[in-house]
C-alpha positions in Angstrom: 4.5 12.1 10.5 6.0 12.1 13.9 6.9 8.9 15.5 4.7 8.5 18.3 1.7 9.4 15.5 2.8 6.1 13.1 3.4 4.2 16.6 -0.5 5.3 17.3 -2.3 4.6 13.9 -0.1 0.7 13.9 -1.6 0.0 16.9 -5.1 1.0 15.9 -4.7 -0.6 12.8 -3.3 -4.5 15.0 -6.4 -3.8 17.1 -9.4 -3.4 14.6 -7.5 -6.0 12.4 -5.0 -7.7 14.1 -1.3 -9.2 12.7 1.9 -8.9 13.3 3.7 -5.4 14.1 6.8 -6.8 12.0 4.5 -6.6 8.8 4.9 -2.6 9.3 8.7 -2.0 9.6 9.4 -1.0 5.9 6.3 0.6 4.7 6.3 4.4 4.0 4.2 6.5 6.5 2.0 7.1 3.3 1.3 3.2 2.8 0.9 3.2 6.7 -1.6 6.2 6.7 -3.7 4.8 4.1 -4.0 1.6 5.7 -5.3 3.5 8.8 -8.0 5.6 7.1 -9.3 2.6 4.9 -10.0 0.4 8.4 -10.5 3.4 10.3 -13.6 4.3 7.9 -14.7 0.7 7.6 -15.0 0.4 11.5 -16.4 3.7 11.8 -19.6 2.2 9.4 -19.3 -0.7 11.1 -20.6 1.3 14.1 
């Protein structure tokens, strides 16, 4: 995962969710990315 795609998918995960960015700074991409698709489906149903 490139850098500017984990920078992408934090943010999007702080907006539907919110927190704190800090909580991201030693998690793999892999924990990172399946944070993103678990809220990213939620919100999508949500809609």
């Amino acid at each position: 995962m490139s850098r500017r795609e984990r920078k992408n998918m934090i943010d999007y995960i702080l907006m539907v969710k919110g927190g704190d960015k800090r909580n991201f700074i030693y998690m793999t991409d892999q924990d990172i990315e399946h944070i993103y698709e678990t809220v990213y489906s939620r919100h999508e149903t949500i809609e």
